[in-house]
MDTraj code that builds the backbone (N, CA, C; nanometers):
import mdtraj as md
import numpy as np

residues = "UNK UNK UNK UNK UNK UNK UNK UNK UNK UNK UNK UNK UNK UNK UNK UNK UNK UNK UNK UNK UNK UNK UNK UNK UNK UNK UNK UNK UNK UNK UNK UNK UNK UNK UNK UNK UNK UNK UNK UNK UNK UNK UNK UNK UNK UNK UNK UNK UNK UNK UNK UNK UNK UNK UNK UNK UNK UNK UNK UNK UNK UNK UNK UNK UNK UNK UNK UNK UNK UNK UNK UNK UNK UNK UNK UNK UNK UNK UNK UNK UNK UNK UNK UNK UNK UNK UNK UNK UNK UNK UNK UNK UNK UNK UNK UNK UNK UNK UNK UNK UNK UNK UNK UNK UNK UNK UNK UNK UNK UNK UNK UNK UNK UNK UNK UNK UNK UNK UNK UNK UNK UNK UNK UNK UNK UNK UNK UNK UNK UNK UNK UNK UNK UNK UNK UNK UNK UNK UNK UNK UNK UNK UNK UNK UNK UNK UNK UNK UNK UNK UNK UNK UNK UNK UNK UNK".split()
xyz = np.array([
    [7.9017, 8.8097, 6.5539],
    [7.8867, 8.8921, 6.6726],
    [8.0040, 8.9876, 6.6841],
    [7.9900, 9.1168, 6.7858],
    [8.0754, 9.2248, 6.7753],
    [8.2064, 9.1514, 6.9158],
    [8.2521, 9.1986, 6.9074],
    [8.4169, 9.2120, 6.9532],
    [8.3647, 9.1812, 7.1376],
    [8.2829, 9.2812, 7.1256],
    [8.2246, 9.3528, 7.2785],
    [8.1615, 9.2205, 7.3398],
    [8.1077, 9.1282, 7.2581],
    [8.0565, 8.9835, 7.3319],
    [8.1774, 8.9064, 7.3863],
    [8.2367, 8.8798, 7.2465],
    [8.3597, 8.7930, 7.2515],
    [8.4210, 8.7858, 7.3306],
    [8.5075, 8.8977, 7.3282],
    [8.5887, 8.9447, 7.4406],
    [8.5393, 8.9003, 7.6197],
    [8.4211, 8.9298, 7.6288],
    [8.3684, 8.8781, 7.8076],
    [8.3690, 8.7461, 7.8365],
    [8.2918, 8.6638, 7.6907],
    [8.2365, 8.5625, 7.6883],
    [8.4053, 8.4550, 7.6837],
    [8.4934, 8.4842, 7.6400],
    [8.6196, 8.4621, 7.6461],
    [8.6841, 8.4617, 7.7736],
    [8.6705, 8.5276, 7.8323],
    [8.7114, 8.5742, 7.9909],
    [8.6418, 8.4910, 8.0408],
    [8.5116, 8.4395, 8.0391],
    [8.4521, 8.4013, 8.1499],
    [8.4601, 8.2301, 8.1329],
    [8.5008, 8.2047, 7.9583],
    [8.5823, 8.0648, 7.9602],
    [8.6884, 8.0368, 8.0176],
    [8.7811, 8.1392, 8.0303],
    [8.9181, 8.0783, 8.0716],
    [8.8960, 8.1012, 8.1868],
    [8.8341, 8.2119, 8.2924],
    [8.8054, 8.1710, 8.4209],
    [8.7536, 8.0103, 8.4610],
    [8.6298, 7.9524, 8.4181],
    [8.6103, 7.8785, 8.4214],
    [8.7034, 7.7348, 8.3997],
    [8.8040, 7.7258, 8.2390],
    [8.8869, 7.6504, 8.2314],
    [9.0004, 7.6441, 8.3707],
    [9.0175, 7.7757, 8.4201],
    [9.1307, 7.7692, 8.5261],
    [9.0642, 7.6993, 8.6695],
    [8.9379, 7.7916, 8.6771],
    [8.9040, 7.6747, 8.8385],
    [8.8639, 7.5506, 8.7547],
    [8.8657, 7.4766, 8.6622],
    [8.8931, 7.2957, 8.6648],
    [8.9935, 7.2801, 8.6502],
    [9.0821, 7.3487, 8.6432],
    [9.2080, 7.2997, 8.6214],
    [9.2765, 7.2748, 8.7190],
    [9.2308, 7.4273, 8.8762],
    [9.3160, 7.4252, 8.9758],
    [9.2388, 7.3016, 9.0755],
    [9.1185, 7.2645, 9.0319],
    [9.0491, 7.1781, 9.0851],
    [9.0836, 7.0565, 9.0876],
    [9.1200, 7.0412, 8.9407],
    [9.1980, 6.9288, 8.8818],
    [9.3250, 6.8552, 8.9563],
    [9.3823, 6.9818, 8.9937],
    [9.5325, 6.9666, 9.0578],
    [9.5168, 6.9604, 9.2106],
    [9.4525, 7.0439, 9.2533],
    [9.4485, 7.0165, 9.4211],
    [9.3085, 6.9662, 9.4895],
    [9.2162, 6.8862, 9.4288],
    [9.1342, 6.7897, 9.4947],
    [9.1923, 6.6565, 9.5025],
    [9.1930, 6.5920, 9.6208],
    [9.2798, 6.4561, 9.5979],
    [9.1573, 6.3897, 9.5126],
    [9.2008, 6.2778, 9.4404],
    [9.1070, 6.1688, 9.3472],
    [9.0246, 6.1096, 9.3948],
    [9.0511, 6.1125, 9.5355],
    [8.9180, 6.0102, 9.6103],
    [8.8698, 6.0626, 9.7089],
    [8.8936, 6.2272, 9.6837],
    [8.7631, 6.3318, 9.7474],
    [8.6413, 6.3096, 9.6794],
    [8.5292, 6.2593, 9.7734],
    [8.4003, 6.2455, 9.7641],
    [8.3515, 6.1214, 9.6519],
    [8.4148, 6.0538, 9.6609],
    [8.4141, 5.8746, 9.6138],
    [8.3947, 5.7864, 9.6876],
    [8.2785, 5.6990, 9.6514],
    [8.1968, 5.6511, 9.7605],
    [8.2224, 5.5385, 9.6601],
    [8.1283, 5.4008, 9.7750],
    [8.1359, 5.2424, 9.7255],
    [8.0570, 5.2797, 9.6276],
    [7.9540, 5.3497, 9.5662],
    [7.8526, 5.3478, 9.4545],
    [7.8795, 5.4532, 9.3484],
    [8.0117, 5.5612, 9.3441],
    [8.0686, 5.6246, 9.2434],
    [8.0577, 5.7893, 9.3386],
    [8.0368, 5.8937, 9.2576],
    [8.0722, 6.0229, 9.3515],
    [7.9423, 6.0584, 9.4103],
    [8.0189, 6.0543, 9.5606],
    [7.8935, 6.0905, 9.6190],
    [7.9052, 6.2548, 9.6915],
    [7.8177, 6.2915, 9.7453],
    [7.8260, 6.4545, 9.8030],
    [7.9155, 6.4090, 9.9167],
    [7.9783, 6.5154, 9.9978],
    [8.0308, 6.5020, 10.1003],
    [8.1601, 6.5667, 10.1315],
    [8.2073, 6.5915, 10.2713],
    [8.3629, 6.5512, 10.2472],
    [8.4088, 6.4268, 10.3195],
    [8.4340, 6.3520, 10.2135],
    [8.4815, 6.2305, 10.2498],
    [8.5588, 6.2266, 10.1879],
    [8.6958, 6.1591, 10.2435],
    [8.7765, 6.1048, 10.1285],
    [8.7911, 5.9493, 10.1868],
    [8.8170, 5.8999, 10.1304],
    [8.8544, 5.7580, 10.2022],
    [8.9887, 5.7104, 10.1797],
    [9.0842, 5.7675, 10.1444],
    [9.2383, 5.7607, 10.2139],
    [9.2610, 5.8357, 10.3576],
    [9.2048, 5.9133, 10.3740],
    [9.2130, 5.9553, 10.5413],
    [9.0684, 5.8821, 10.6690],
    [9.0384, 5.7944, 10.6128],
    [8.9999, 5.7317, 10.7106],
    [9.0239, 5.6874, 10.8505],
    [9.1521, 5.6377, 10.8238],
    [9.2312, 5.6048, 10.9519],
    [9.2736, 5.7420, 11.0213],
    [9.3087, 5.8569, 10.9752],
    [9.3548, 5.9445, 11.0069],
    [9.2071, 6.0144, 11.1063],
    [9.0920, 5.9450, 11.0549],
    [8.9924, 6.0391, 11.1371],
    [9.0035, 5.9210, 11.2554],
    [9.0350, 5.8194, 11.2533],
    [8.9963, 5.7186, 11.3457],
    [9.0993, 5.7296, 11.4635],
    [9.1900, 5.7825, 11.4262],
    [9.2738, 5.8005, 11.5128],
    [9.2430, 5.9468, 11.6539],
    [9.1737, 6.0590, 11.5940],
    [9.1314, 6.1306, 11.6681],
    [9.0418, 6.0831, 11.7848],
    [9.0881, 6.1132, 11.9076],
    [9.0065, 6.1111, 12.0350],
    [8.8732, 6.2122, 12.0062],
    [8.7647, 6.1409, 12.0853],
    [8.6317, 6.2245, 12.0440],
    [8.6345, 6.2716, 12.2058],
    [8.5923, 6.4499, 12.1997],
    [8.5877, 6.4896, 12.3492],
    [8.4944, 6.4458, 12.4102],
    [8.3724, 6.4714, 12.3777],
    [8.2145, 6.4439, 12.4045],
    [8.1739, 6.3205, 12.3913],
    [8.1547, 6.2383, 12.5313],
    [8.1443, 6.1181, 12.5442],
    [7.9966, 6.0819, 12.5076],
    [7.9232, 6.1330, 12.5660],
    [7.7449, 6.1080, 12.6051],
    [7.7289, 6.0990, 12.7706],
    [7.5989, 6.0891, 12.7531],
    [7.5680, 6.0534, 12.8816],
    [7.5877, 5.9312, 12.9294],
    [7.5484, 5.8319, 12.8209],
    [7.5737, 5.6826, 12.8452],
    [7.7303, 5.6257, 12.9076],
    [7.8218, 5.7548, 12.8474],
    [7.9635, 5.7138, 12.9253],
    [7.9641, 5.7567, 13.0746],
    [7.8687, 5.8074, 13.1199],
    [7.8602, 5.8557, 13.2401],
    [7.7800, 5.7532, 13.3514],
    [7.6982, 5.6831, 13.2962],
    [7.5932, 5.6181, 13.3656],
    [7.6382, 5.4744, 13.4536],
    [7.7030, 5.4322, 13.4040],
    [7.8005, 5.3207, 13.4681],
    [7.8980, 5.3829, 13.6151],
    [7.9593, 5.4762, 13.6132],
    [8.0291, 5.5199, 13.7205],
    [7.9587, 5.6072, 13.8326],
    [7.7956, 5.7091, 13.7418],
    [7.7449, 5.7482, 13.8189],
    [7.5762, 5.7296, 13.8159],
    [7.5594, 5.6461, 13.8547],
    [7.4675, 5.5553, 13.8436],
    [7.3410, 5.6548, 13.9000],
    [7.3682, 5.6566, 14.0362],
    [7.2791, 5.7607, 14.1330],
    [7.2703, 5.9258, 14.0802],
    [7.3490, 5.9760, 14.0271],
    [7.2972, 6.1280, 13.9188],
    [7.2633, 6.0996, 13.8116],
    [7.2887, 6.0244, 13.7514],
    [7.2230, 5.9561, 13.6284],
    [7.0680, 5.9403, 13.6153],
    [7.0532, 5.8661, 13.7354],
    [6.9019, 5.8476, 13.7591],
    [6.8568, 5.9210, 13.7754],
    [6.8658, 6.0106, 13.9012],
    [6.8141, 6.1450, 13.9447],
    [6.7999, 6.2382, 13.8128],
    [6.9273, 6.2765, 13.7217],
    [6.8436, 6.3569, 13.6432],
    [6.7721, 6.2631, 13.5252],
    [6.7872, 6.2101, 13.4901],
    [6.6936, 6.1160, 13.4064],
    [6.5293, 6.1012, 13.4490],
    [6.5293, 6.1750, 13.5881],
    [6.3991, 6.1897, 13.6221],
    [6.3495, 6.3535, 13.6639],
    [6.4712, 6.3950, 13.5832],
    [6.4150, 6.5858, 13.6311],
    [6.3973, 6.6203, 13.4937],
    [6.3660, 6.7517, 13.4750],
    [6.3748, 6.8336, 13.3674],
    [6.5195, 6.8455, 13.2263],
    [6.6133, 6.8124, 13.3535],
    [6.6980, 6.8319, 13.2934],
    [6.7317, 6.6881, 13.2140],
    [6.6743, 6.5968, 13.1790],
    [6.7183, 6.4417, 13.1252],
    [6.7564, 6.4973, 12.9688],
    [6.7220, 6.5601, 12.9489],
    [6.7599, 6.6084, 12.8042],
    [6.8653, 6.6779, 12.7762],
    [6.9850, 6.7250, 12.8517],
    [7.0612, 6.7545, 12.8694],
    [7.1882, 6.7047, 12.9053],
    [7.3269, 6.6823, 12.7926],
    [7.4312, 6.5892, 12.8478],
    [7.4910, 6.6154, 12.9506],
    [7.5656, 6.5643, 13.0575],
    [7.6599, 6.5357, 13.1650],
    [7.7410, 6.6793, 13.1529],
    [7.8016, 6.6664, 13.0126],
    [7.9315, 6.7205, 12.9595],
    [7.9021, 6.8532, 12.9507],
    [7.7199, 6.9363, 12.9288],
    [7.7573, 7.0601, 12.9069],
    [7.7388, 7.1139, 13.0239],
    [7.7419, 7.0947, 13.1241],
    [7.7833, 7.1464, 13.2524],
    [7.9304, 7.0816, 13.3118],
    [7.9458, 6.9294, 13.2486],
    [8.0610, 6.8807, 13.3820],
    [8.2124, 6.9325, 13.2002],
    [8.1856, 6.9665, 13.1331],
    [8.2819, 6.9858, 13.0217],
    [8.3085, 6.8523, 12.9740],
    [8.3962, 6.8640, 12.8777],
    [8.4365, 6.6922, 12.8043],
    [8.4903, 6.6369, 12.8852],
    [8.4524, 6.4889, 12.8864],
    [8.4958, 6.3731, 12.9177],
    [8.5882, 6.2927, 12.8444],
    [8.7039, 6.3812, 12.7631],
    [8.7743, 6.3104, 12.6755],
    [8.8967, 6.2305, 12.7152],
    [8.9506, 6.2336, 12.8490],
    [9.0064, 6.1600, 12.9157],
    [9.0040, 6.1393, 13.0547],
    [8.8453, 6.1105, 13.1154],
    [8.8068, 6.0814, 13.2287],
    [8.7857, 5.9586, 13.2276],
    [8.8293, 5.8444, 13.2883],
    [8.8330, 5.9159, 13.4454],
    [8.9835, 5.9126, 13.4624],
    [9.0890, 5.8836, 13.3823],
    [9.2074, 5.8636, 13.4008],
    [9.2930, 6.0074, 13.4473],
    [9.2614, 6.0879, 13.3626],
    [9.2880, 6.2327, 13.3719],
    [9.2116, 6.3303, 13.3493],
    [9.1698, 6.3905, 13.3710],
    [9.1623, 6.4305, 13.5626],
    [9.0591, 6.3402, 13.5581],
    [9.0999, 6.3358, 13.7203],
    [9.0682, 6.1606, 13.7690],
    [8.9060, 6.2847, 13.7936],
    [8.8758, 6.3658, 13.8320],
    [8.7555, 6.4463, 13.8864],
    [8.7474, 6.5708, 13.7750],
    [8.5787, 6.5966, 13.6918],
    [8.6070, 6.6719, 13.5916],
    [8.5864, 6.8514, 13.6326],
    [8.6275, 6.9281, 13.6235],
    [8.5728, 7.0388, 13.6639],
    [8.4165, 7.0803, 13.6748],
    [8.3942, 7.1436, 13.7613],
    [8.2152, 7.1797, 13.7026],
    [8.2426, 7.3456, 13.7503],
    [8.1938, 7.3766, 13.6545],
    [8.1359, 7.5488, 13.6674],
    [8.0288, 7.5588, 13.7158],
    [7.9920, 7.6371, 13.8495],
    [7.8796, 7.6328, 13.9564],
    [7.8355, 7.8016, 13.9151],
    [7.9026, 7.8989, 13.8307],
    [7.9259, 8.0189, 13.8082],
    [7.7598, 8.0090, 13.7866],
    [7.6465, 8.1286, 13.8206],
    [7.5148, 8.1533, 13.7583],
    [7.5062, 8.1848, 13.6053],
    [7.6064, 8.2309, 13.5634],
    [7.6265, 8.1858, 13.3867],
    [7.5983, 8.0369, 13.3335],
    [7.6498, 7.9588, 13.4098],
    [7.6130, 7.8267, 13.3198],
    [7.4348, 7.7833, 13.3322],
    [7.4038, 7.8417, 13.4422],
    [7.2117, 7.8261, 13.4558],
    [7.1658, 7.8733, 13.3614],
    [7.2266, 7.9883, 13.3764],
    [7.1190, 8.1284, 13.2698],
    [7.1740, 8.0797, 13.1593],
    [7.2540, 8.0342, 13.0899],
    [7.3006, 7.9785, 12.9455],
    [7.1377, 7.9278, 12.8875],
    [7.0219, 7.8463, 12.9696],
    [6.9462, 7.8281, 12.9147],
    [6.7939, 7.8767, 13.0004],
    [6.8190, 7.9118, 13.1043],
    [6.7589, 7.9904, 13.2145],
    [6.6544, 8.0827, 13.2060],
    [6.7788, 8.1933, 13.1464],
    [6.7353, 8.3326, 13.0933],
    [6.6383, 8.3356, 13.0504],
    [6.5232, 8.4421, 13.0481],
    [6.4029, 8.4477, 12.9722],
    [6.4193, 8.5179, 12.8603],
    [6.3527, 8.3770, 12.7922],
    [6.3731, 8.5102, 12.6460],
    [6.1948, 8.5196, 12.5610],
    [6.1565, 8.6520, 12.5477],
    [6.0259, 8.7045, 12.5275],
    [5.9732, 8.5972, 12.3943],
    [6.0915, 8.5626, 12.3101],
    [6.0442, 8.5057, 12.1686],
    [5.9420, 8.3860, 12.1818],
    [5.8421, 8.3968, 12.1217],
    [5.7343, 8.2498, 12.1264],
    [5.8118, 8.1356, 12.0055],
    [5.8465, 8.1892, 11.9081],
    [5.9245, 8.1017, 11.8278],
    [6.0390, 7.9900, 11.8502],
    [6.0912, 8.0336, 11.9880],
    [6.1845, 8.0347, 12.0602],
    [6.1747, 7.9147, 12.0972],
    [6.2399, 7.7310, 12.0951],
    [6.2181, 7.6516, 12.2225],
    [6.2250, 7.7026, 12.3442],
    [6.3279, 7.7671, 12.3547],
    [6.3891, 7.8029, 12.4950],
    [6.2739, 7.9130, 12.5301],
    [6.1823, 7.9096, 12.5283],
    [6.0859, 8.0298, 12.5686],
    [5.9737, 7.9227, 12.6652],
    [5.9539, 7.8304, 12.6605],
    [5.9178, 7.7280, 12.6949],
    [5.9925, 7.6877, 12.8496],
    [6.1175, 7.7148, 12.8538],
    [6.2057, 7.6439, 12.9434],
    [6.1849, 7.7739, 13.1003],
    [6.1470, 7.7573, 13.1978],
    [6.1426, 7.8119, 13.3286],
    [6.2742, 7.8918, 13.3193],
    [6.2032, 8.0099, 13.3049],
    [6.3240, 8.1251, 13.3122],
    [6.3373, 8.2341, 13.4562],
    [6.4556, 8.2314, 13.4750],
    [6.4246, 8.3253, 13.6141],
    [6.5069, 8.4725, 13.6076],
    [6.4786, 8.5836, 13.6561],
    [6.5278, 8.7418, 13.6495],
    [6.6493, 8.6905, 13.7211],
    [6.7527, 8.6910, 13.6495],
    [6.9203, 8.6899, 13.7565],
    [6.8982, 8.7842, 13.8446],
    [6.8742, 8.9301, 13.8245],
    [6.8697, 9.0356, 13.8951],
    [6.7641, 9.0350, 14.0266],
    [6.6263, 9.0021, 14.0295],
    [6.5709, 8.9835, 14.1355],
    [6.5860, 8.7954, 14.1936],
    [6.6361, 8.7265, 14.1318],
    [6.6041, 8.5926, 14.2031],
    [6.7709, 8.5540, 14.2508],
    [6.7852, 8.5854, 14.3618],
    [6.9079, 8.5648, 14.4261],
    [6.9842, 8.6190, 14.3909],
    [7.0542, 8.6991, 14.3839],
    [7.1634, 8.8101, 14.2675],
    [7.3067, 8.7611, 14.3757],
    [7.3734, 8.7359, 14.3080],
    [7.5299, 8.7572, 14.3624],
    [7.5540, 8.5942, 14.4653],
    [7.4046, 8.4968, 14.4373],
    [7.4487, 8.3418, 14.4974],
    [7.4465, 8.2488, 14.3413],
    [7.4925, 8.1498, 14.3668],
    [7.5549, 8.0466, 14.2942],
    [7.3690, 7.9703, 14.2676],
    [7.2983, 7.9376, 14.1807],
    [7.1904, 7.8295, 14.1693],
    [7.2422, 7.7141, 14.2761],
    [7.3442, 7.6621, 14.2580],
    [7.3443, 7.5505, 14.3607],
    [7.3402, 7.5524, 14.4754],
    [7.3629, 7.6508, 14.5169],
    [7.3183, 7.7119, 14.6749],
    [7.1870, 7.6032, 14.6824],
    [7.1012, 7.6323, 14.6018],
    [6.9993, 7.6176, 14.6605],
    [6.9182, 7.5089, 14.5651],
    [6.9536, 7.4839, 14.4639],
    [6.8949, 7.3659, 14.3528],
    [7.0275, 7.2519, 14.3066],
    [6.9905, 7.1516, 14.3629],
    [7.0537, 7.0345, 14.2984],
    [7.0316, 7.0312, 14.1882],
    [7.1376, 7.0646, 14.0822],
    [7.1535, 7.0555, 13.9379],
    [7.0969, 6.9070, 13.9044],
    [7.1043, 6.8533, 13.9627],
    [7.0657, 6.6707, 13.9007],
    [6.9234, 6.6475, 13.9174],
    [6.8414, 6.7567, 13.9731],
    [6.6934, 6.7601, 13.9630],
    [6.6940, 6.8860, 14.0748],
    [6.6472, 7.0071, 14.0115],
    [6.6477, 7.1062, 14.0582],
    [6.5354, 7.1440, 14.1385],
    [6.4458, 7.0371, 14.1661],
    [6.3157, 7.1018, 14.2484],
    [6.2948, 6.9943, 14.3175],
    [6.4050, 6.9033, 14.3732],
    [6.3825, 6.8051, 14.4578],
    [6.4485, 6.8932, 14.5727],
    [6.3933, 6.9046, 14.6530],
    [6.4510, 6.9560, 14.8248],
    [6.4595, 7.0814, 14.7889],
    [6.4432, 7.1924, 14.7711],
    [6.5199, 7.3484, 14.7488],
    [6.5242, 7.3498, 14.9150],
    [6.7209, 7.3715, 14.8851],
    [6.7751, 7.4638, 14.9969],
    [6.7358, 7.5024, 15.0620],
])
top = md.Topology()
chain = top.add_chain()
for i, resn in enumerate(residues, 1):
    res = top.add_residue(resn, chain, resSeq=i)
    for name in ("N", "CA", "C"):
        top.add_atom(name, md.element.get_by_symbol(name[0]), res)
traj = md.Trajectory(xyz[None], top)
């Protein structure tokens, strides 16, 4: 063969030889080594403990249900049961100790986050009771007038 192969086909070995090499050197040995030999992933299992040690923000709902027994229920019987605590009340990653009470955003942004109408049929959220911000109360809070914990029990 002419020069003109060689030459690329050469290049594109030692590229290759260099990423196993740098691979070689900076993957730790027991990246993606499992009890049954290499498995996909990122796992390593010398930092195990190191993940165990991280606080998880996002409790569930189930960490909620014990202290609030009575909103728990209530939405567990609205629309909204499918929906965690946390993406309206924020993480629960050190409640109830600190802050002993979690913030809640009452702002009409956090409604319309799933609210909003959106035209797409493809869409889950096209499905979900959407209301015009602009003609349906403009410039009041949803809670004015809908208990977030079942929004069509009593309206305001």
């Amino acid at each position: 063969m002419k020069s003109q192969v060689f030459r690329p086909l050469f290049v594109i070995l030692g590229i290759v030889a260099l990423i196993l090499l740098v691979r070689m050197v900076y993957v730790p040995k027991d990246f993606g080594v499992g009890p049954r030999g290499y498995m996909y992933g990122w796992h390593r299992e010398s930092n195990e403990e190191e993940w165990k040690k991280i606080k998880v923000k996002y409790q569930g709902k189930e960490y909620c249900k014990d202290c609030h027994t009575d909103k728990y229920m209530k939405n567990m019987a609205s629309p909204h049961k499918l929906i965690q605590c946390e993406n309206c009340h924020g993480p629960a990653v050190d409640h109830p100790e600190d802050p002993p009470k979690l913030a809640i955003d009452k702002g009409r942004e956090e409604c319309l986050r799933c609210h909003f109408p959106l035209p797409y049929p493809s869409s889950g959220r096209a499905k979900l009771k959407g209301v015009n911000p602009d003609k349906h109360n403009p410039g009041m809070e949803c809670s004015t007038c809908h208990n977030p914990h079942n929004p069509m029990e009593g309206l305001r």
